[in-house]
DRENDREN-204541 format. One record per residue: chain; residue number from 0; y, x, z of N, C-alpha, C, CB in turn. Coordinates in nm, 4 decimals. Glycine has a CB too. Layout:
% residues N
R unit pos       nY       nX       nZ      caY      caX      caZ       cY       cX       cZ      cbY      cbX      cbZ
R    A NUM        Y        X        Z        Y        X        Z        Y        X        Z        Y        X        Z
...
//
This chain:
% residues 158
R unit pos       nY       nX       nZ      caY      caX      caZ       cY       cX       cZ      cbY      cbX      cbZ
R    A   0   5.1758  -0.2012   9.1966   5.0743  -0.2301   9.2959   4.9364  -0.2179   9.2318   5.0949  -0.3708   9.3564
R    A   1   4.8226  -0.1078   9.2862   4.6739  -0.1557   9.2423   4.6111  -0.2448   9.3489   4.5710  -0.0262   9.2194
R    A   2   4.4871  -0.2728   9.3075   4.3862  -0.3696   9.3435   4.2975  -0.3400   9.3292   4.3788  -0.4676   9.3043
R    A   3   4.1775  -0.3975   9.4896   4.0670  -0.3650   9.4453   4.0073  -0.5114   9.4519   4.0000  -0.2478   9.5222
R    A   4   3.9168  -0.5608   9.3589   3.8598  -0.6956   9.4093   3.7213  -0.6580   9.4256   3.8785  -0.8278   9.3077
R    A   5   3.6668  -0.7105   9.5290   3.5381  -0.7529   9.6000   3.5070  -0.8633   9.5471   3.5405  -0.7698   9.7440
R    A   6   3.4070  -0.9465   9.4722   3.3363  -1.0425   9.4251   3.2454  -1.0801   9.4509   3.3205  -1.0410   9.3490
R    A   7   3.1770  -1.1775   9.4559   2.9934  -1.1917   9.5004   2.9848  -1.3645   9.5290   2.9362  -1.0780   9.6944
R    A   8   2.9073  -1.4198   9.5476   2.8684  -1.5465   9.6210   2.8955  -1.5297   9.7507   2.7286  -1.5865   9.6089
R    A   9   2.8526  -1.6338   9.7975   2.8632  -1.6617   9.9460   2.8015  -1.5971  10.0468   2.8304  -1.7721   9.9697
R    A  10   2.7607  -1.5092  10.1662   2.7403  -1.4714  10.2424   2.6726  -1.3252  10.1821   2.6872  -1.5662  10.3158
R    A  11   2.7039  -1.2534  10.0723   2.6431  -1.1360  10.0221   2.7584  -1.0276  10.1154   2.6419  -1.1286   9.8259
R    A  12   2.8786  -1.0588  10.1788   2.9543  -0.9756  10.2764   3.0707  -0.9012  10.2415   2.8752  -0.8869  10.3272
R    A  13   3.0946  -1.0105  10.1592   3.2772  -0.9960  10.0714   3.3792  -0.9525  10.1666   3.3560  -1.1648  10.0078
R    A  14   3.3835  -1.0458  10.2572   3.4873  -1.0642  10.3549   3.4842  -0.9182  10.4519   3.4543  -1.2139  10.4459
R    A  15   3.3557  -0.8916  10.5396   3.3320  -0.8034  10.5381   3.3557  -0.6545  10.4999   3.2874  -0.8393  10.5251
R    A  16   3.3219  -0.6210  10.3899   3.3330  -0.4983  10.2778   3.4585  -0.5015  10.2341   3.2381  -0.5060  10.1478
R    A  17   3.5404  -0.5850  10.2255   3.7025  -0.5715  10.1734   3.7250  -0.5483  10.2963   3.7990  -0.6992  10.0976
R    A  18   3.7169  -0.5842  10.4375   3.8277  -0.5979  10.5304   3.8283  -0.4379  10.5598   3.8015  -0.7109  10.6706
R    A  19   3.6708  -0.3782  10.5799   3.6564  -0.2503  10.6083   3.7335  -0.1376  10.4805   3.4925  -0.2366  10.6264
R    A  20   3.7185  -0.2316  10.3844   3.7964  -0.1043  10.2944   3.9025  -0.0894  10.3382   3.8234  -0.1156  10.1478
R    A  21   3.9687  -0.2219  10.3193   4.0999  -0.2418  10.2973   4.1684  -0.1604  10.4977   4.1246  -0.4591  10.2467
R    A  22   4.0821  -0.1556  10.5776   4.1096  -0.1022  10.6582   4.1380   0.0709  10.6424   4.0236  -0.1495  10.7314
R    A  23   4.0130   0.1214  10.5841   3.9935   0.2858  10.5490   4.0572   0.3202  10.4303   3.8413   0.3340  10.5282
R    A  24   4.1402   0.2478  10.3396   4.2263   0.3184  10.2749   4.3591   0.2424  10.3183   4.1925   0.3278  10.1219
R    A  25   4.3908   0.1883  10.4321   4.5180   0.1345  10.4565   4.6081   0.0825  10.3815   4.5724   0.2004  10.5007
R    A  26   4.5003  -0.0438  10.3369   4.5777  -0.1495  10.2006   4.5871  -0.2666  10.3059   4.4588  -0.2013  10.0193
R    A  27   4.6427  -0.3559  10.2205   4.7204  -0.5253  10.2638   4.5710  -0.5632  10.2043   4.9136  -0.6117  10.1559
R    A  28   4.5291  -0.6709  10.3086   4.3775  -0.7463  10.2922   4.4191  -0.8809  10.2618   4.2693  -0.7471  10.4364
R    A  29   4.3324  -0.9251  10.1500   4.3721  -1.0880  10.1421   4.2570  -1.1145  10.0625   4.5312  -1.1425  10.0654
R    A  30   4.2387  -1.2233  10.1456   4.0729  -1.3498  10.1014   4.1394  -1.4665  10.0258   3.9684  -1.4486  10.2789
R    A  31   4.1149  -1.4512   9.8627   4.1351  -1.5094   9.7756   4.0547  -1.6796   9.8328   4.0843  -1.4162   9.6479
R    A  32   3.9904  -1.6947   9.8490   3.8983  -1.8406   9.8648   3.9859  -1.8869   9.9893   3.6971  -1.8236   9.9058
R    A  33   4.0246  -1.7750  10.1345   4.0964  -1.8514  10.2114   4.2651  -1.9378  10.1061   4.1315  -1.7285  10.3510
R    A  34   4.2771  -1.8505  10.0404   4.4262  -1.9156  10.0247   4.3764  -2.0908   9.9718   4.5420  -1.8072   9.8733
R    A  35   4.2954  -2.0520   9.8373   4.2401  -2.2001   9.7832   4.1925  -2.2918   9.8627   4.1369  -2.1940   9.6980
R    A  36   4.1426  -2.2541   9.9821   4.0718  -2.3703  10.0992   4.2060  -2.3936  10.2082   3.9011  -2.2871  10.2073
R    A  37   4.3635  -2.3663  10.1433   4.4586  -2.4341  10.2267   4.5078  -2.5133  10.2247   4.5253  -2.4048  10.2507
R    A  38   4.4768  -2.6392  10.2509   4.4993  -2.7529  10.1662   4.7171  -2.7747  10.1756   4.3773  -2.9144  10.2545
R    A  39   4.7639  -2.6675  10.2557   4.9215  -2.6606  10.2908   4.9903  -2.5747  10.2002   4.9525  -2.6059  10.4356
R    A  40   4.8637  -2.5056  10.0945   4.9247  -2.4209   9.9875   4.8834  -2.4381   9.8496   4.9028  -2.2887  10.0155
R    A  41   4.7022  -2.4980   9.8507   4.7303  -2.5698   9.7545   4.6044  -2.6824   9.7175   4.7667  -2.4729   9.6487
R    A  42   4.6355  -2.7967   9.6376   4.5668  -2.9400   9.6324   4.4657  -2.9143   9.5578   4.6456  -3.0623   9.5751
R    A  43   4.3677  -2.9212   9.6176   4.1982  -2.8885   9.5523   4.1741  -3.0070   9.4433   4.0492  -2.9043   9.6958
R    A  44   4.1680  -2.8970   9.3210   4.0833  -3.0343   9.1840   4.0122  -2.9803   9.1716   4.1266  -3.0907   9.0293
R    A  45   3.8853  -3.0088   9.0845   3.7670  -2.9742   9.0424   3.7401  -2.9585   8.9261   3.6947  -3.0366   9.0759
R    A  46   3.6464  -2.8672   8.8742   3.6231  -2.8461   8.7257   3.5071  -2.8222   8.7020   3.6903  -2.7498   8.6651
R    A  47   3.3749  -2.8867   8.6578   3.2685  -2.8725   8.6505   3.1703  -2.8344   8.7618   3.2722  -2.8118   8.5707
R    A  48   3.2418  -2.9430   8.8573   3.1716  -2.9426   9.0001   3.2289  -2.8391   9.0704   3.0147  -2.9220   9.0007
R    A  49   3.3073  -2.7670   9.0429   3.3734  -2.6188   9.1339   3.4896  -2.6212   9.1038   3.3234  -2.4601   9.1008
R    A  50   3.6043  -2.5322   9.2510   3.6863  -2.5807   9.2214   3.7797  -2.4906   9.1116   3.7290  -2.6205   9.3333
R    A  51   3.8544  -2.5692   9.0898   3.9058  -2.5678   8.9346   3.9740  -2.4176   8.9647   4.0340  -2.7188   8.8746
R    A  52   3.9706  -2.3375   8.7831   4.0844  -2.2626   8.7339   4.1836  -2.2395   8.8203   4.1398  -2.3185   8.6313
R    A  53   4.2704  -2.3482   8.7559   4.3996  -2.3544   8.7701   4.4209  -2.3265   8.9407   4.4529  -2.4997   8.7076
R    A  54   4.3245  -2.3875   9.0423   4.3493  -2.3442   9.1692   4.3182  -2.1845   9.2539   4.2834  -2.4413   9.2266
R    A  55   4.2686  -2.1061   9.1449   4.2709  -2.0067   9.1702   4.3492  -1.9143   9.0884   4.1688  -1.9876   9.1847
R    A  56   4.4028  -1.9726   8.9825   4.5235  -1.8815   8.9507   4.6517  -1.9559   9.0251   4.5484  -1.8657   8.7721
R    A  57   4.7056  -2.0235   9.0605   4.7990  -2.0689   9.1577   4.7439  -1.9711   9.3150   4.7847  -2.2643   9.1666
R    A  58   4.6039  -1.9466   9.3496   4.5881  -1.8480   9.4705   4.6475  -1.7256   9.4154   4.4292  -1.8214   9.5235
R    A  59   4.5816  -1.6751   9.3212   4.6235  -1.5462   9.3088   4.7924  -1.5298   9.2746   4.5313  -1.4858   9.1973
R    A  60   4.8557  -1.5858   9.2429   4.9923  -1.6119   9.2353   5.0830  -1.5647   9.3745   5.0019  -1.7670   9.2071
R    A  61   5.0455  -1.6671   9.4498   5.0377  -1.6585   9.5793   5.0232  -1.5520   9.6543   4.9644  -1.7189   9.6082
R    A  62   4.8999  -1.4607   9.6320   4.8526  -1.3255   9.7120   4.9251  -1.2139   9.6036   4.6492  -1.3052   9.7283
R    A  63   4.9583  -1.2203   9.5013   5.0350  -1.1166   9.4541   5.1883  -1.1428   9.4872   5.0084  -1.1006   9.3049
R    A  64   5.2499  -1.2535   9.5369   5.3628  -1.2687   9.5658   5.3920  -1.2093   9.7201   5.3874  -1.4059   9.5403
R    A  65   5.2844  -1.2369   9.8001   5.3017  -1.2256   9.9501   5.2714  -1.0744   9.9305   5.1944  -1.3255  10.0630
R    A  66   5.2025  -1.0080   9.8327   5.2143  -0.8451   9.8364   5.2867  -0.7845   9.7822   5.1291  -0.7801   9.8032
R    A  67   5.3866  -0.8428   9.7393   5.4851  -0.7624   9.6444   5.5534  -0.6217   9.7031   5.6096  -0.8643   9.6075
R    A  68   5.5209  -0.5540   9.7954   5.5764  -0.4336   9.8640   5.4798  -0.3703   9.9293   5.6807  -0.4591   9.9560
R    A  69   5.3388  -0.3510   9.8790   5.2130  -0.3374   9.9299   5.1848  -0.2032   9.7728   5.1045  -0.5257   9.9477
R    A  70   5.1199  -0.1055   9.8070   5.0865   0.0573   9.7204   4.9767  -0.0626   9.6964   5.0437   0.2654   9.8117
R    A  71   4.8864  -0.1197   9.7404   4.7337  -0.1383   9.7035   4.6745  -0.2799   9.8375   4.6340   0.0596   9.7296
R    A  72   4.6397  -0.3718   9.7501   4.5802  -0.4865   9.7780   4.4097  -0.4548   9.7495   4.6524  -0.6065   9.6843
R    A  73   4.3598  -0.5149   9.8764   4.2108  -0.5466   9.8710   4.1832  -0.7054   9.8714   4.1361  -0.4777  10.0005
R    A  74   4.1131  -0.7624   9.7638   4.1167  -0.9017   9.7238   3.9695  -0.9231   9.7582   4.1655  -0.9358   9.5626
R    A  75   3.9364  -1.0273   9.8241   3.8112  -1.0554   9.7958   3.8093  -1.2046   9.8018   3.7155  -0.9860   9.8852
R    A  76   3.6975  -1.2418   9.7048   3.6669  -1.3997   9.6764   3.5230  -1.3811   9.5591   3.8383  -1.4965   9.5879
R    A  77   3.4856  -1.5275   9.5624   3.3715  -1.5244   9.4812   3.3850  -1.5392   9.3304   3.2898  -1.6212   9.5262
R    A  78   3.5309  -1.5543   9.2484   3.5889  -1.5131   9.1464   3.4707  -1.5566   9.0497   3.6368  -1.3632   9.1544
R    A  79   3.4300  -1.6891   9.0173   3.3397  -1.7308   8.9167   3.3892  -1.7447   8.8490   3.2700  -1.8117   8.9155
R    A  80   3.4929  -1.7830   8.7907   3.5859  -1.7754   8.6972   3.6464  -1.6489   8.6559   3.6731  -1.8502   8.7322
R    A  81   3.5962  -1.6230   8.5247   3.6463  -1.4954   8.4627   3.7929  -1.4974   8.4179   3.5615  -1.4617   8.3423
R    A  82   3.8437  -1.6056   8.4270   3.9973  -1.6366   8.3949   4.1043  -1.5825   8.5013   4.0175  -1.7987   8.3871
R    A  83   4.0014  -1.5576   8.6192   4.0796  -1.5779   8.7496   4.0660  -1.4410   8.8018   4.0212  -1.6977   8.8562
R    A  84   4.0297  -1.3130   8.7431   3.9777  -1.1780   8.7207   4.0816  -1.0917   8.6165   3.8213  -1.1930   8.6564
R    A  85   4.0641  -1.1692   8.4801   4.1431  -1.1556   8.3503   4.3534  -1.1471   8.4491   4.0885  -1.3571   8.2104
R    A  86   4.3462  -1.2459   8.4838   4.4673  -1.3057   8.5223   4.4677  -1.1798   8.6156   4.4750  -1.4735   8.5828
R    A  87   4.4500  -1.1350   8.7212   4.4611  -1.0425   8.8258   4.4732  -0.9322   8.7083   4.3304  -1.0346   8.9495
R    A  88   4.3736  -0.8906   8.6466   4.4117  -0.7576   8.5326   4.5369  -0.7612   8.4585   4.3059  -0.7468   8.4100
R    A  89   4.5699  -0.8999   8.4160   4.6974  -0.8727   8.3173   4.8189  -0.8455   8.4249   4.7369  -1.0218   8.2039
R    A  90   4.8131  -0.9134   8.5553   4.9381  -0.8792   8.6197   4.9513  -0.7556   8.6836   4.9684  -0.9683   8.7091
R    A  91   4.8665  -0.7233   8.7393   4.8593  -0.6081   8.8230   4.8276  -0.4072   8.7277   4.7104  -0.6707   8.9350
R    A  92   4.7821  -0.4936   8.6015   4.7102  -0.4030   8.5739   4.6111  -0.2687   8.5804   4.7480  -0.4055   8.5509
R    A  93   4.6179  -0.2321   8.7098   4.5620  -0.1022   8.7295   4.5209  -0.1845   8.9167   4.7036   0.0724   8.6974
R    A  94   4.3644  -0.0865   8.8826   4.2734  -0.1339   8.9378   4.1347  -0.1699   8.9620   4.3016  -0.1731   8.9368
R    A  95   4.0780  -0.1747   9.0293   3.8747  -0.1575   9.0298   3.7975  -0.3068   9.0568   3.8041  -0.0351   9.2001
R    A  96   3.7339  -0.3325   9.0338   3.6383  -0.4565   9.0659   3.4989  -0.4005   9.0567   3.6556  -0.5884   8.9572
R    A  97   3.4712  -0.4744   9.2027   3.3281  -0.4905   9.2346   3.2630  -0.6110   9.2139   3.3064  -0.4640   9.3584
R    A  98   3.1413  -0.6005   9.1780   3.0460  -0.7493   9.1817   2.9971  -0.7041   9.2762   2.9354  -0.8069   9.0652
R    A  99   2.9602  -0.7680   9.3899   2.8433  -0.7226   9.5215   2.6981  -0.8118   9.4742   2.9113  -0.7920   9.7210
R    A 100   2.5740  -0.7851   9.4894   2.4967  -0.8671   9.4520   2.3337  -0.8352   9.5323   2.5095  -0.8592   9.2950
R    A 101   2.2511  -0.9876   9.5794   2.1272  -0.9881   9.6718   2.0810  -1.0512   9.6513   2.1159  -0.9939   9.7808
R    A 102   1.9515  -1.0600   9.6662   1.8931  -1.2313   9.5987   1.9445  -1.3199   9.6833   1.7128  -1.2721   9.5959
R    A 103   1.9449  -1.4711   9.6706   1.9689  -1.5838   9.7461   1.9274  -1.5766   9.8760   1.9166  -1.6881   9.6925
R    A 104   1.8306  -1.5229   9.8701   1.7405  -1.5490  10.0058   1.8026  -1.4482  10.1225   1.5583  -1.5079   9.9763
R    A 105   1.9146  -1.3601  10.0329   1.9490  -1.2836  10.1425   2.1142  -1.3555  10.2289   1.9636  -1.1132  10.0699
R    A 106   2.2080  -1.3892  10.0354   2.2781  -1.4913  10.1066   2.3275  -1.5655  10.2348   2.2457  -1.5410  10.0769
R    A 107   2.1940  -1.6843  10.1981   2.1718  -1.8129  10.3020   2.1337  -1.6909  10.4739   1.9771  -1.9526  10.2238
R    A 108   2.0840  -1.6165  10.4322   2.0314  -1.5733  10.6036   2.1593  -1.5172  10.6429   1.8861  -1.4393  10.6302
R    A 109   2.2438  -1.4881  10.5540   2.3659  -1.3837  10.6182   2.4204  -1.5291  10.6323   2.4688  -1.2356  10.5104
R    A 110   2.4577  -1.6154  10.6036   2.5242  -1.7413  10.5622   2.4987  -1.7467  10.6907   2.4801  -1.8536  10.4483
R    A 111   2.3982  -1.7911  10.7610   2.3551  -1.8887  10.8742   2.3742  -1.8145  11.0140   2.1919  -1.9364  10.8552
R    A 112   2.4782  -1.6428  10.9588   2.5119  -1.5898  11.0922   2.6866  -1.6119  11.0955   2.4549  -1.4127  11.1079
R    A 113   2.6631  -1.6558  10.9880   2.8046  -1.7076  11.0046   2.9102  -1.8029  11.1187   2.8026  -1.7694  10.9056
R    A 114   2.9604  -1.8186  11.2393   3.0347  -1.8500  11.3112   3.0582  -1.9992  11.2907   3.1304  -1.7684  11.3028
R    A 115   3.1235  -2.0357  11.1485   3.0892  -2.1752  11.0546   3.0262  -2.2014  10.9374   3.1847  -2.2292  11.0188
R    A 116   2.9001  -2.1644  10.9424   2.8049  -2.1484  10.8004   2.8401  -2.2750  10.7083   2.6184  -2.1510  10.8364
R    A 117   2.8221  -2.2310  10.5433   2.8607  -2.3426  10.4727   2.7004  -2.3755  10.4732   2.9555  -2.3223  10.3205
R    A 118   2.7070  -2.5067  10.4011   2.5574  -2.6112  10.3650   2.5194  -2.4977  10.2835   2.5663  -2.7950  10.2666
R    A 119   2.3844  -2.5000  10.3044   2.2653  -2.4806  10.2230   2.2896  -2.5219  10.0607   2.1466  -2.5713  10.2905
R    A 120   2.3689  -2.5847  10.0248   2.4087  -2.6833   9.8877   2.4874  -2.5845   9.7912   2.5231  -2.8333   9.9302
R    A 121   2.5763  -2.5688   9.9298   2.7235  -2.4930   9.8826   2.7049  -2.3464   9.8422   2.8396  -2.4895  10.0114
R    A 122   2.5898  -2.2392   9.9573   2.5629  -2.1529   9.8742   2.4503  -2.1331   9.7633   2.5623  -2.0773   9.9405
R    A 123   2.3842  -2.2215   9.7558   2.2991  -2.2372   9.6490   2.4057  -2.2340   9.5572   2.2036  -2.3597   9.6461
R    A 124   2.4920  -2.3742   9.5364   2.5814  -2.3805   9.4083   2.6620  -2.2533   9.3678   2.6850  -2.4919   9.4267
R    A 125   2.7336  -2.2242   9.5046   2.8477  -2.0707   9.4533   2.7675  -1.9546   9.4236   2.9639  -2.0027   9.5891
R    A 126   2.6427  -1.9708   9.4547   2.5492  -1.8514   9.4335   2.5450  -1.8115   9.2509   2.3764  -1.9040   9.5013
R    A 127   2.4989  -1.9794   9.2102   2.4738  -1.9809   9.0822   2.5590  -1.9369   8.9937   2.4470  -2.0822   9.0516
R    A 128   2.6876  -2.0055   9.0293   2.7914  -1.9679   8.9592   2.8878  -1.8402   8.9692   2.8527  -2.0609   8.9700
R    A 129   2.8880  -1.8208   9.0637   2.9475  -1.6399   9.0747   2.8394  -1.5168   9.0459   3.0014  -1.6007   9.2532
R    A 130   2.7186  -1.5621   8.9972   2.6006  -1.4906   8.9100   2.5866  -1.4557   8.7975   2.5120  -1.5391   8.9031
R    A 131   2.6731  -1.6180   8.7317   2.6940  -1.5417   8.5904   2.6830  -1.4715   8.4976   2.7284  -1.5159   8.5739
R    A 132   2.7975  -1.3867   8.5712   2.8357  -1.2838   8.4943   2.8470  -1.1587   8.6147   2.9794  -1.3249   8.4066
R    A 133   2.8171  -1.0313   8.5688   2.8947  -0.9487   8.5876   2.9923  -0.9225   8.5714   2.8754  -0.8979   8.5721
R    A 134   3.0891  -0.8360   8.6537   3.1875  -0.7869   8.6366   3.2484  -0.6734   8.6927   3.2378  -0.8585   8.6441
R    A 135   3.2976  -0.5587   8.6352   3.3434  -0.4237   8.7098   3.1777  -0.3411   8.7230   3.4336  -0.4672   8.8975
R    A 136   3.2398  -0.2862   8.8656   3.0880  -0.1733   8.9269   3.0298  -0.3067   8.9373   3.0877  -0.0488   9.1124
R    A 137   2.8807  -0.2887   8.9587   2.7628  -0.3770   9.0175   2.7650  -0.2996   9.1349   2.6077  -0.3876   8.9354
R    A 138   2.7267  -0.3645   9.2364   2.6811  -0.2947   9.3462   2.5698  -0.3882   9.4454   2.8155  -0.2494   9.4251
R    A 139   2.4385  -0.3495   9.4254   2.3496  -0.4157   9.4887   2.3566  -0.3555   9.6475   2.2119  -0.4009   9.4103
R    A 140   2.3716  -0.4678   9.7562   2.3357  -0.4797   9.9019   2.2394  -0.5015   9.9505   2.3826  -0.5462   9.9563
R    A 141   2.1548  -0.5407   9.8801   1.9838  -0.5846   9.9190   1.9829  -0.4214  10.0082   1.8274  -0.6091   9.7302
R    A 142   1.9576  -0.4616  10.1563   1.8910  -0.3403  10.2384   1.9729  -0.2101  10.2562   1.7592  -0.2957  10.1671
R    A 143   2.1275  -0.2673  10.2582   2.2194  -0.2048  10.2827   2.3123  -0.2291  10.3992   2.2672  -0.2053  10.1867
R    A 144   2.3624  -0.1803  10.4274   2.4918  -0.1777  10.5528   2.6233  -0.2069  10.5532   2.5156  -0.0647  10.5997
R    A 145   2.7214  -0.2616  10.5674   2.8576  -0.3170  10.5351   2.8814  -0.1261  10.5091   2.9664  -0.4355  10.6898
R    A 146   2.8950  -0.0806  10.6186   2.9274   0.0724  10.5707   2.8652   0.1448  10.4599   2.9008   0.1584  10.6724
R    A 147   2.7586   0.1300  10.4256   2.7268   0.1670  10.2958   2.7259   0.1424  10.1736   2.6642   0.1793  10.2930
R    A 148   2.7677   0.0111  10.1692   2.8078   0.0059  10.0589   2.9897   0.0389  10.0798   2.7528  -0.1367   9.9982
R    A 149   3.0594   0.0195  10.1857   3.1778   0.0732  10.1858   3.2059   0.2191  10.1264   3.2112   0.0657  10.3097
R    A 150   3.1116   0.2503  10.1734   3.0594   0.4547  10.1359   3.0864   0.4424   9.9669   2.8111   0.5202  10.1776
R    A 151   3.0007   0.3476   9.9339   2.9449   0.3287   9.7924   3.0632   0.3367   9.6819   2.8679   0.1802   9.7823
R    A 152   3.1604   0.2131   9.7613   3.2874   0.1781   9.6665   3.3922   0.2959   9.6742   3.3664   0.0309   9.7172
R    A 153   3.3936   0.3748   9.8020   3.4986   0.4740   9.8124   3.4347   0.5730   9.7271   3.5373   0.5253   9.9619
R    A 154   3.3184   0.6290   9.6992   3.2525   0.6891   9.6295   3.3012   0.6981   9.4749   3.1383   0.6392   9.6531
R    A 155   3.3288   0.5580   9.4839   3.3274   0.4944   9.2923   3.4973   0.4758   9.2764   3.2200   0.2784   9.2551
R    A 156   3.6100   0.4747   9.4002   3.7675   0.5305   9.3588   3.7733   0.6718   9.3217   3.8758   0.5186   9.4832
R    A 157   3.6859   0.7370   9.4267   3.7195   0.9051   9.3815   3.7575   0.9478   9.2052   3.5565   1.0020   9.4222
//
């Protein structure tokens, strides 16, 4: 099975940009952060104010199990944890990662068209921390289009 992961903070249009990929190359779609926010799959701890490691390698566990008969998974989550990236590479091995990236200010405004926007708190914090680091392609959205940067990433499998 390959993988593509979509990465970024909160409202930069993860969810978004994977669903459309994962639509135009006719992969199995799965939102890494939905599995961790199930509290019926798995018990939220914390680790330096965010939630822990270990609950996102128990997600990804999870989404590579429910794809086990899938050519190619599109993953997206805000993957601040480089452990939780590493872990997807050693199992899957073959495969692309994106960082998506906008200033804050673009975030919170996409945030607040959100259907159930998180606090003002929450993307400040996940902002900080899925900033980090880079990882994979960079791909800046500042003044871009869900389709163009879709363009962008199919551009960068060729």
């Amino acid at each position: 099975m390959k993988y593509i992961i979509i990465r970024g903070p909160l409202g930069i249009g993860k969810s978004t940009i994977a669903k459309g990929l994962a639509n135009k190359l006719n992969a199995k779609y799965i939102s890494i952060d939905s599995i961790v926010d199930n509290p019926n799959l798995i018990t939220r701890k914390m680790e330096e104010g965010y939630i822990s490691q270990n609950n996102f390698l128990k997600a990804n566990k999870l989404a590579i199990k429910e794809s086990e008969d899938e050519n190619l998974i599109v993953l997206d989550g805000n993957f601040y944890w480089k452990s939780v990236i590493k872990d997807i590479e050693n199992k899957l091995k073959e495969g692309f990662i994106f960082t998506l990236k906008a200033p804050l200010e673009i975030c919170m405004e996409r945030n607040n068209h959100r259907e159930k926007p998180y606090s003002e708190i929450a993307v400040k914090e996940v902002y900080k921390k899925s900033t980090e680091f880079d990882y994979g392609k960079v791909i800046n959205t500042e003044n871009k289009t869900a389709e163009e940067v879709i363009e962008e990433i199919m551009n960068e499998l060729k």
